[in-house]
C-alpha positions in Angstrom: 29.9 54.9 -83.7 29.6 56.4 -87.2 28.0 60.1 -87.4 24.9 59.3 -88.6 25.0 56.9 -85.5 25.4 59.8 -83.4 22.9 61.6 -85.2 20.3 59.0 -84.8 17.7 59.7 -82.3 16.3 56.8 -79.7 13.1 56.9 -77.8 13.0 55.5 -74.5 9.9 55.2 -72.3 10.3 55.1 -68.5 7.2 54.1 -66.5 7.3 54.4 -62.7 6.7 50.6 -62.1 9.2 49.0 -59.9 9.3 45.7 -62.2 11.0 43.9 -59.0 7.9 44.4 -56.6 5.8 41.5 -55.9 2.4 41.2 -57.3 1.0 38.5 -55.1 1.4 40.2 -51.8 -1.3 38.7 -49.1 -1.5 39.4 -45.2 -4.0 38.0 -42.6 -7.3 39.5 -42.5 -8.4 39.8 -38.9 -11.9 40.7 -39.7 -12.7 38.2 -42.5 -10.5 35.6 -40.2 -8.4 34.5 -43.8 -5.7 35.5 -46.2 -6.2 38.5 -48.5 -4.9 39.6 -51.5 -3.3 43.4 -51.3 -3.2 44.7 -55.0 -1.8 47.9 -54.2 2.0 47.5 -54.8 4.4 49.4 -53.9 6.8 50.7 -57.1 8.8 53.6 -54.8 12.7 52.2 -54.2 15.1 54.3 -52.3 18.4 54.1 -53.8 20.2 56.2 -51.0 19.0 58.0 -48.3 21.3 60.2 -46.3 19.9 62.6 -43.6 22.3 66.0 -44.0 23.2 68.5 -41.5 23.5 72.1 -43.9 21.3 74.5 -44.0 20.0 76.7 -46.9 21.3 80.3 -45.9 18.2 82.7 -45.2 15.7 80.0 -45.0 13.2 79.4 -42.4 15.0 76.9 -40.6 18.6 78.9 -40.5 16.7 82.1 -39.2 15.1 80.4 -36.6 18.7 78.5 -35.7 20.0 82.2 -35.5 17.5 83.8 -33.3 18.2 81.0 -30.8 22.1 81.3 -31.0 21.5 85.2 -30.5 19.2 84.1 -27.5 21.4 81.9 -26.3 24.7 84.8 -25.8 22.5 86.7 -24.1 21.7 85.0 -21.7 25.2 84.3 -20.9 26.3 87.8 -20.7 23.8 88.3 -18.4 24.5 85.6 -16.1 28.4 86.7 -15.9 27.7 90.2 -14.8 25.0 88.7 -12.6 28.4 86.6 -10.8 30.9 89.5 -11.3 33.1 91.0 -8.0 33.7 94.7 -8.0 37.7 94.3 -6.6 40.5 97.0 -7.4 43.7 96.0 -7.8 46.4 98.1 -8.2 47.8 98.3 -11.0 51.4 99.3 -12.5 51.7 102.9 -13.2 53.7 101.7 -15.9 51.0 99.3 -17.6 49.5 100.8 -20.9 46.2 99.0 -19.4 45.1 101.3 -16.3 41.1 100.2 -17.1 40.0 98.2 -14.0 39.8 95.1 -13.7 37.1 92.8 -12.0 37.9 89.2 -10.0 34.8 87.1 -11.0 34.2 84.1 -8.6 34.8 80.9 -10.3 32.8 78.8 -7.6 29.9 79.9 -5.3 31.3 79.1 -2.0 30.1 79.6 1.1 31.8 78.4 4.9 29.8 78.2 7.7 31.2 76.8 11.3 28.9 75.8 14.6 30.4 74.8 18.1 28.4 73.4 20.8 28.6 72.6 24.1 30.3 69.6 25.7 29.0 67.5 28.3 29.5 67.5 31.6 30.8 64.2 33.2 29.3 62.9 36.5 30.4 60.1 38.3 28.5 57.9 41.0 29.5 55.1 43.6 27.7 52.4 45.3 29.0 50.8 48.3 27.0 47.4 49.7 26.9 45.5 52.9 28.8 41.9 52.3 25.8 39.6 52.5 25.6 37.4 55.6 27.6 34.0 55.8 27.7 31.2 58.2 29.9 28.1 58.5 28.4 24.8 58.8 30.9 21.5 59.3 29.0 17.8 59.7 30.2 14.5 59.1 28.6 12.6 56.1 27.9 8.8 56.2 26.3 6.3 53.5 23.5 6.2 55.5 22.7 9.9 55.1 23.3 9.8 51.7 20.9 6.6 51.2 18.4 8.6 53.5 18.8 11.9 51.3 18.2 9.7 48.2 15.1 7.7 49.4 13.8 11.7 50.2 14.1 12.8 46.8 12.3 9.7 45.5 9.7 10.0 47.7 9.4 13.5 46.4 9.6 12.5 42.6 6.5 9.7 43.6 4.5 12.3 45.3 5.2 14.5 42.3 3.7 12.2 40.0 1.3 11.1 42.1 -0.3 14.3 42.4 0.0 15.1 38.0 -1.5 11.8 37.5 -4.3 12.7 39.6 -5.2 15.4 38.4 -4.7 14.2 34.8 -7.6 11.7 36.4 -9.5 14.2 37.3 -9.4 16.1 34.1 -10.0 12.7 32.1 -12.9 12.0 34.2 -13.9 15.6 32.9 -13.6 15.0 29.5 -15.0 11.9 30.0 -18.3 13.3 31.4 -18.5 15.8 29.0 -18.3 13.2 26.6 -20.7 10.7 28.1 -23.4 13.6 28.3 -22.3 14.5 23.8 -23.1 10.7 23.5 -26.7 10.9 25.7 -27.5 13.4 23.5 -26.7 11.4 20.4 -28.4 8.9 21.9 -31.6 10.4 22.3 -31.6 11.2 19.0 -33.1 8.8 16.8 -30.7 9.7 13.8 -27.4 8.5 15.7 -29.5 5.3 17.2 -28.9 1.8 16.7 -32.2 0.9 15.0 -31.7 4.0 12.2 -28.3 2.1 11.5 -29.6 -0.5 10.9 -32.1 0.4 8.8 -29.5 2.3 7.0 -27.5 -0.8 6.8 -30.6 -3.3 5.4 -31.8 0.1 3.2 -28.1 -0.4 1.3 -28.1 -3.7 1.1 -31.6 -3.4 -0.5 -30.0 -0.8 -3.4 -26.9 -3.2 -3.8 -29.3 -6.0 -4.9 -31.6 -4.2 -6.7 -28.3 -2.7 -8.8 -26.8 -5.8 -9.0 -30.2 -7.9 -9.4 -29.1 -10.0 -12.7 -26.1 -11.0 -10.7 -27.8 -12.3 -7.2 -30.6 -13.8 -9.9 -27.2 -16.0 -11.4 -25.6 -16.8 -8.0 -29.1 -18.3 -6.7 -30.7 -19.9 -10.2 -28.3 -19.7 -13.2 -27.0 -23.6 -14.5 -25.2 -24.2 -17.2 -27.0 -26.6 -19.1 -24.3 -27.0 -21.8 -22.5 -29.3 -19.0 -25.5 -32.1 -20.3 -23.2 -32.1 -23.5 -19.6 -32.3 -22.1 -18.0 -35.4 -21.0 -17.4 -34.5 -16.9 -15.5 -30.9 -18.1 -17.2 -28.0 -16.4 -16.5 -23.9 -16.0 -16.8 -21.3 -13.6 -19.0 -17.9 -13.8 -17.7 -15.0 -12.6 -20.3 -12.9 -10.6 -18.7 -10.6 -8.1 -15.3 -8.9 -7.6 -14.8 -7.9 -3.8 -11.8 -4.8 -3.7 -11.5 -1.3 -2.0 -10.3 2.0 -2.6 -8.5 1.8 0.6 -6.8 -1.8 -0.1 -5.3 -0.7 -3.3 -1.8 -1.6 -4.0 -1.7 -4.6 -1.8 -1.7 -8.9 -2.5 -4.6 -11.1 -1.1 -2.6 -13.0 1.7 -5.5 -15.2 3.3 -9.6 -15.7 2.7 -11.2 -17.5 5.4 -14.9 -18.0 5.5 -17.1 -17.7 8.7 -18.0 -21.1 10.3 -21.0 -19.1 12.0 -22.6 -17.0 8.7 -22.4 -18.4 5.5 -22.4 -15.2 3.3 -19.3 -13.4 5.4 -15.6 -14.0 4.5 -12.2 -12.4 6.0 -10.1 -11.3 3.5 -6.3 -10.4 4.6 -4.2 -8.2 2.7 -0.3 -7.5 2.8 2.3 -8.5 0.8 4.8 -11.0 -0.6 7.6 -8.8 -1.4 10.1 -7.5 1.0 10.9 -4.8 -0.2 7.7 -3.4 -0.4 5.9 -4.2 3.2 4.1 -1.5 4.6 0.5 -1.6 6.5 -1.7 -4.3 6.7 -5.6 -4.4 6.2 -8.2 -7.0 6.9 -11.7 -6.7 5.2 -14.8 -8.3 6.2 -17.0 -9.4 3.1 -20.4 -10.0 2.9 -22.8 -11.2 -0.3 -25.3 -9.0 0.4 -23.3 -6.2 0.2 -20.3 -6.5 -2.5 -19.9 -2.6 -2.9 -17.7 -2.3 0.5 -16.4 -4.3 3.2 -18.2 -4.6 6.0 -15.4 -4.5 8.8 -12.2 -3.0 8.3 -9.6 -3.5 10.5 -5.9 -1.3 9.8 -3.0 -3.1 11.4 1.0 -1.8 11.7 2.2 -5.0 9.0 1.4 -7.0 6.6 -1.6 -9.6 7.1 0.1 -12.8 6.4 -3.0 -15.2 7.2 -6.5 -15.5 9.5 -8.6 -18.3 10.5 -12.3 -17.6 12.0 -13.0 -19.5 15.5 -15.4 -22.4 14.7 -17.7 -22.0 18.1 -17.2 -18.0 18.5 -17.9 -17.2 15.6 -16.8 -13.2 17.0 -13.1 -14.1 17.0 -11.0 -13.8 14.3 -6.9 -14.4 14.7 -4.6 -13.0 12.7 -0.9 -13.6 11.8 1.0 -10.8 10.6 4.4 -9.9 8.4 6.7 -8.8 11.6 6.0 -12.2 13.5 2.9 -10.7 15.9 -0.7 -12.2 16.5 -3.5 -10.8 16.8 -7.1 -11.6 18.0 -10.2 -9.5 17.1 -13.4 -9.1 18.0 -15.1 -8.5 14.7 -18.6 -7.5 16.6 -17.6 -5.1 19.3 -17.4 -2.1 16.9 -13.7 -1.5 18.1 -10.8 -1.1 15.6 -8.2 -2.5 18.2 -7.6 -6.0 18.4 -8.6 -7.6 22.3 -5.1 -9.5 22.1 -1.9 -9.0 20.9 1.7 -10.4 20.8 4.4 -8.9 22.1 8.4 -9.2 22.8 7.7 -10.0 25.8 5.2 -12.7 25.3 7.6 -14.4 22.8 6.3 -13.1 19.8 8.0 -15.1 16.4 10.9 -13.2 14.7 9.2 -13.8 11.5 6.6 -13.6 9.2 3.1 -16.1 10.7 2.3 -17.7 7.3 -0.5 -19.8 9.1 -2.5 -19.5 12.1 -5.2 -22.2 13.4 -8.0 -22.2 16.2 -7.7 -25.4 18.4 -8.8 -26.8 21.4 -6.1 -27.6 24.4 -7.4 -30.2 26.5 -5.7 -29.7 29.1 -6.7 -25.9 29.7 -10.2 -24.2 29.6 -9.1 -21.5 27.7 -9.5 -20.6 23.8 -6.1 -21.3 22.2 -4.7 -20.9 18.5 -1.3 -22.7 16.8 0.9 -20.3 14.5 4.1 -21.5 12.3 6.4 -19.2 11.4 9.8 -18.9 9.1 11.6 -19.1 12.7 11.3 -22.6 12.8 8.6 -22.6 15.9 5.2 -24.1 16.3 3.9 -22.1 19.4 0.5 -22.5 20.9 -1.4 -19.3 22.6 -3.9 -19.0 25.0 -6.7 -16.0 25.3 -6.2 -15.0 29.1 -7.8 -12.2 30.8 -5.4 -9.6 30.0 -3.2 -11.1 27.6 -1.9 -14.1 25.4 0.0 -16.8 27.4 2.3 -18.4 24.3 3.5 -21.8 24.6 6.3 -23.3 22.5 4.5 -26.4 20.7 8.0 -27.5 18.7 11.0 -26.6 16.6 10.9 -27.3 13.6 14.2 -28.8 13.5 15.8 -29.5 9.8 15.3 -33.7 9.2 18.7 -35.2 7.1 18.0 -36.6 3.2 17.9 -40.2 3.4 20.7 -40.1 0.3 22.5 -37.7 2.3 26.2 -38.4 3.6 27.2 -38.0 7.4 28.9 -35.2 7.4 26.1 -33.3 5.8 23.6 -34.7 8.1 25.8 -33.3 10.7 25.8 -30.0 8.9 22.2 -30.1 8.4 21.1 -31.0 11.8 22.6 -27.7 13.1 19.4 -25.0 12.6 15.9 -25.3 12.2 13.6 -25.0 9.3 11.8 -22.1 8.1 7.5 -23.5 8.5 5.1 -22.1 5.8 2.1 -23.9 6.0 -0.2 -26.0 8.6 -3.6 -27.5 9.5 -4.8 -29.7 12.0 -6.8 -33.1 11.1 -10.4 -32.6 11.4 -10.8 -36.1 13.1 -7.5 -36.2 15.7 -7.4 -32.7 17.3 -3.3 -34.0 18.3 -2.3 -34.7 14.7 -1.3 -31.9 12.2 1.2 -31.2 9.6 3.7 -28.5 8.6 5.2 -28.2 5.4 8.6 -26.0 5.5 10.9 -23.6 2.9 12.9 -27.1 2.0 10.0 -29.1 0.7 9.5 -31.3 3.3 6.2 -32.0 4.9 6.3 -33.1 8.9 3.5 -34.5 10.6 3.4 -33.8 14.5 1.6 -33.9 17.2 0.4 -31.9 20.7 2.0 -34.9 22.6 5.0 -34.7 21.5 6.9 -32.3 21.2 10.9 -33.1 20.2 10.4 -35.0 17.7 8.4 -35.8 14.3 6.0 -38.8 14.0 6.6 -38.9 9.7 8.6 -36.7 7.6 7.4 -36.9 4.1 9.8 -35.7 1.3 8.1 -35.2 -1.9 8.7 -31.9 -3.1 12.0 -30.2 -3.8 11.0 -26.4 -3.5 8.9 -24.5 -0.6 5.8 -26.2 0.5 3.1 -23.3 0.2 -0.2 -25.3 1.5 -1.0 -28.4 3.3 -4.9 -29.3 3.8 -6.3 -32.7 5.6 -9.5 -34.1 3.3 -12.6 -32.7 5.4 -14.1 -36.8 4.6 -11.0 -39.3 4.7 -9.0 -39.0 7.6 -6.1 -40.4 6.2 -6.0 -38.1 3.0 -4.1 -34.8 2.7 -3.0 -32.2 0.3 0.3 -30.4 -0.8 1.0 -27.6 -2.8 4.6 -26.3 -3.8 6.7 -23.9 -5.4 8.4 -26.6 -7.7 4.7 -26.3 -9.9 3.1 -29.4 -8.5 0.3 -30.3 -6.3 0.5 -33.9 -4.8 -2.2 -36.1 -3.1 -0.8 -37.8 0.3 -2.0 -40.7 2.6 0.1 -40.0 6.4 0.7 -43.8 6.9 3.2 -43.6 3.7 6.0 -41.6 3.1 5.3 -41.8 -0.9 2.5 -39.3 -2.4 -0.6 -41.5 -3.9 -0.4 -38.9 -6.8 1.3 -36.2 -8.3 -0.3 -33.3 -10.6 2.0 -30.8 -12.5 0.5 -27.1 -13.3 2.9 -26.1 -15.5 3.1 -23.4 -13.6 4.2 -21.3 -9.8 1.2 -23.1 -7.7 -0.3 -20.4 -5.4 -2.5 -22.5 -3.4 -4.9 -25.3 -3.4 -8.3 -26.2 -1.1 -10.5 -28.9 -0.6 -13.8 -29.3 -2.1 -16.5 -29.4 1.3 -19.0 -31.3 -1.1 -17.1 -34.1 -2.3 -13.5 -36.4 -1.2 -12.0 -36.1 -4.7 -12.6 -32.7 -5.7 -10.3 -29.7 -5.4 -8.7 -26.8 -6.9 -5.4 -25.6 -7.4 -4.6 -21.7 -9.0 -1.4 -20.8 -10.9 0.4 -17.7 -11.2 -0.5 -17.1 -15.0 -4.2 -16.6 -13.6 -5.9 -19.9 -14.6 -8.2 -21.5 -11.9 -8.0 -25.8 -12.5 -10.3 -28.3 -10.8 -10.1 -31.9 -10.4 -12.6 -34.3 -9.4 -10.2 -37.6 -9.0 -13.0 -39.9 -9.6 -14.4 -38.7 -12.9 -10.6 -38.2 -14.2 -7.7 -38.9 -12.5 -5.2 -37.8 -15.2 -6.7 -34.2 -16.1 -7.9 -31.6 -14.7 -11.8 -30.9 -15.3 -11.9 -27.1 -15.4 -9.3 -25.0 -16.8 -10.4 -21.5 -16.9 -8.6 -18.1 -16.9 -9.9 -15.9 -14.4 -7.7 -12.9 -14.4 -5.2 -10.9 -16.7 -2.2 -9.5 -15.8 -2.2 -10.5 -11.9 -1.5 -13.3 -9.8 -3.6 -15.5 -8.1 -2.4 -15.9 -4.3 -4.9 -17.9 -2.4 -8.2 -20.0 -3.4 -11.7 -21.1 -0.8 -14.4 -23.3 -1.5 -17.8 -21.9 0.0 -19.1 -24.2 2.5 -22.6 -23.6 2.1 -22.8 -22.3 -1.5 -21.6 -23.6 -4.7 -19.2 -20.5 -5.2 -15.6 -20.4 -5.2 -13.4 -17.1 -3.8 -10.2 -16.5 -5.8 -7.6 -14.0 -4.3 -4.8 -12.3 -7.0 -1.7 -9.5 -6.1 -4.5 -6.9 -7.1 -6.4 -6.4 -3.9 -9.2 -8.5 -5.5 -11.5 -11.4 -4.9 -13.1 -12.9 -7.2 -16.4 -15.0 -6.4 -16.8 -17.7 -9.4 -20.2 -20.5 -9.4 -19.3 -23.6 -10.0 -21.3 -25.4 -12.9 -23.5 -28.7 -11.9 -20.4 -30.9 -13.9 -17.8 -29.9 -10.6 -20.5 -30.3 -7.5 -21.8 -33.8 -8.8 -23.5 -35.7 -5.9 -21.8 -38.5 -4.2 -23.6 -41.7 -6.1 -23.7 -45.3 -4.6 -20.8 -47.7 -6.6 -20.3 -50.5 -4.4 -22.0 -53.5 -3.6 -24.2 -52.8 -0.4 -24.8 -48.8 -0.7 -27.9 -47.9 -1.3 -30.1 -44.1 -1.3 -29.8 -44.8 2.4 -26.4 -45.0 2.7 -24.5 -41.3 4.8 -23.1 -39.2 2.3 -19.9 -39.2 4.2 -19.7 -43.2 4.2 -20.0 -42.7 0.1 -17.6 -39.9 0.0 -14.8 -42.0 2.1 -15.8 -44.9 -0.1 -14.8 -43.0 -3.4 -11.2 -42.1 -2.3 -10.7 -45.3 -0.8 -11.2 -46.7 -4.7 -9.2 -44.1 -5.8 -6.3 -44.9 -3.7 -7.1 -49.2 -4.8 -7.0 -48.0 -8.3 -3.6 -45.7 -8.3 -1.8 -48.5 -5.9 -3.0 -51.4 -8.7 -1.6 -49.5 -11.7 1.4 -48.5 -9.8 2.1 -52.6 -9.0 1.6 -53.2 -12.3 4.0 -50.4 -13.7 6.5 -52.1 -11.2 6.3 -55.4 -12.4 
């Protein structure tokens, strides 16, 4: 730098402003509940902050230090001539040093010693008398020991004799004590038997008036579009029958009551295997769709019912673990009045079917059951139990295009029965279908062997049901996704009908010969009437999503149909006027006069002309 450089003089301004501060600075407001701007900033920076340890000499802080060391060495004096010893010690004439010299005690010790007195020992002796003894020598045989034996069980008996007696006695306590808690209920009139069922008819009355658009369908709805559709009809939903205490169970058998037109048994269990628990069978009425109106809980899954037709009080039931059972649905108990056992020969396996029949030769009520053991068994309702009866094994029949050898093979075990039902016009006659897709029809009389064995279906036979009108007529439904029509004096079917889909189960129409319906496992509901179309179906509706349908009932006094799915559900459909046409006279020498029956058995017997014609001619 030059001198006048040097010489030169600069002004520099230095404001206290931090110019590295933030100027936006915002925090939460708690009171105004939002952000707010802080403008006072903060400009102060520390550059080094050390916290030191020197004192200024004389200031108020070192004088104060002072006075406490001061304090501090007195009090230590103090406390050394409070500990000091006053002990001479002689000292070397010769030392320089003759002050004297005190022996402070380092430690403040002190000794202290106890003794005490020890105890004095005693000790004591017992001497006892040997306690008496006496020999005693005998000779022992079998027959003492039988004798001794037949004491002690005597004993045991009267022992039990006298606890069961007086369990009796405090029974017949309870029992009184009881009987006099259910006078009193009976005396008064809210526990009686007329308040019930005033209750009951008082319910009934809310259901309808709830559900009064429903009940005013079921009894006067028609679908007049059917005027404009050529034979094709559909089904209303109304009701869906389910309860809480059903859930997570399949529909295994509806069966309507011969006796009372608006009640329906509804058994529930389940398909799978893996999943089989309780069973439960719910009594139904239409008057009451809310809740069932008997509930029965049994140990396994219901596999299938059937109502008696003359007592109308009985209901039989098959279950999943092989036992029957036989209720009486009006006698307010929960227990059933008969049941199968080990002992009574009870099946091994699931009873997929159970029917009432009558035994001629006995005067008791009996019922039929097929199982997946192969057996047919018949059992009778006796006093205090069921007397079974082996009916017929359901031995496994041979292919006809089958080779020896595997007849042989095949002639070794029996078949597995799913299905059966006895012909409405020869109490002797029924059929059985079976796991392998055969169909057998048997009868009472005998027993070893099969009248006809129809093979027509290559997967399990789920349902077989006789036509209610034509007494040579039945129907099949299988797992290989067809249903086919049968006549029991051939071994062919009449016709065949594929779904398209699993086939869950099919039923007779009770109004007409050529009408019935068949449910799939996608849901869908079809119904045929064979002598508007025999080709196509007439109603293909959709009733449920996401379930199966399992079983399918045609109302015998109303024109509704029950639907059962995997859900726990029933679901009551009307049928429109298009698929419960009236029989109509065809033929030469039928009239208005003519028996609906005669007219009924006259249209299948076309039917079957018809199908047998076009088959001859797609022969030739």
């Amino acid at each position: 730098l030059n001198k006048e450089d040097l010489e030169k003089e600069l002004n520099r301004v230095l404001y206290p402003q931090n110019p590295q501060a933030p100027q936006n600075f915002t925090e939460f407001s708690y009171k105004e509940r939002g952000y707010k701007k802080d403008d006072q900033v903060e400009q102060t920076v520390f550059h080094l902050s050390l916290e030191g340890g020197v004192l200024l000499e004389g200031s108020d802080e070192a004088n104060e230090q002072e006075e406490m060391k001061k304090r501090k060495e007195e009090e230590m004096k103090k406390k050394e001539e409070a500990e000091a010893v006053d002990v001479e010690i002689d000292e070397d004439p010769d030392s320089k040093d003759n002050t004297k010299r005190l022996l402070r005690s380092q430690f403040r010790f002190s000794d202290r010693a106890s003794q005490t007195f020890n105890p004095t020992l005693k000790s004591r002796g017992i001497m006892t008398e040997p306690p008496p003894t006496s020999r005693f020598t005998s000779t022992v045989t079998q027959w003492a020991i039988f004798d001794r034996y037949m004491e002690d069980i005597l004993e045991a008996q009267q022992r039990e004799s006298n606890e069961s007696k007086a369990k009796r006695k405090e029974g017949e306590e309870e029992k009184e004590k009881g009987d006099k808690k259910e006078t009193k209920k009976k005396q008064d009139p809210l526990y009686s038997g007329e308040m019930r069922h005033a209750l009951k008819i008082m319910e009934r009355l809310v259901n309808q008036n709830a559900e009064n658009e429903i009940y005013m369908d079921f009894k006067y709805f028609e679908d007049l579009s059917d005027e404009f559709r050529e034979g094709d009809g559909t089904l209303l939903p109304l009701w869906r029958f389910a309860s809480e205490k059903t859930k997570r169970k399949q529909v295994t058998a509806i069966a309507w009551s011969p006796k009372y037109p608006d009640l329906f048994a509804v058994g529930l269990g389940s398909y799978d295997f893996l999943k089989q628990g309780g069973g439960v069978v719910c009594c139904y009425t239409l008057k009451n769709t809310t809740h069932p109106e008997y509930l029965f809980n049994v140990e396994a899954g219901v596999c299938s019912l059937d109502w008696h037709p003359a007592y109308a009080q009985l209901l039989c039931v098959g279950l999943y673990d092989g036992t029957v059972l036989v209720f009486d649905v009006q006698s307010g108990s929960k227990r059933p009045l008969y049941a199968s056992s080990v002992k009574s020969k009870k099946h091994t396996d699931p009873v997929w079917e159970v029917r009432w029949n009558n035994d001629e030769t006995s005067a008791n009520l009996n019922f039929y059951s097929v199982s997946s053991d192969g057996r047919v068994s018949s059992w009778s309702l006796m006093k205090k139990a069921l007397e079974p009866d082996e009916v017929m094994e359901l031995k496994l029949a041979p292919s006809p295009s089958a080779p020896a050898e595997e007849e042989e093979i095949s002639l070794s075990g029996l078949a597995g029965g799913t299905c059966l039902d006895f012909s409405p016009f020869h109490d002797h006659l029924f059929v059985v279908g079976t796991e392998e897709g055969r169909i057998h029809k048997c009868s009472k009389a005998y027993s070893g062997q099969y009248l006809e064995t129809y093979d027509g279906h290559s997967m399990g036979v789920y349902t077989v049901r006789w036509n209610p009108f034509h007494e040579k007529i039945f129907i099949s439904a299988s797992a290989d996704w067809t249903v086919k029509l049968w006549d029991h004096t051939q071994r062919a079917p009449v016709m065949a009908f594929d779904l398209g889909q699993a086939v869950g189960d099919c039923a007779w129409a009770p109004y007409s010969s050529t009408v019935f319906a068949a449910i799939s496992a996608d849901g869908v509901v079809k119904v045929y009437d064979l002598h508007e179309n025999r080709h196509e179906h007439i109603c293909d509706q959709k009733v449920v999503k996401k379930a199966k349908l399992t079983h399918v009932v045609f109302s015998p006094t109303y024109p509704i149909l029950l639907v059962g799915d995997d859900r726990a559900g029933v679901n009551c459909l009307k049928l429109s006027p298009n698929l419960r046409k009236k029989a109509k006279p065809f033929k030469e020498g039928h009239d208005d006069s003519t028996p609906d029956s005669e007219l009924q058995i006259a249209k299948m017997d076309h039917l079957i002309e018809m199908v047998s014609e076009t088959v001859k001619l797609d022969d030739e």
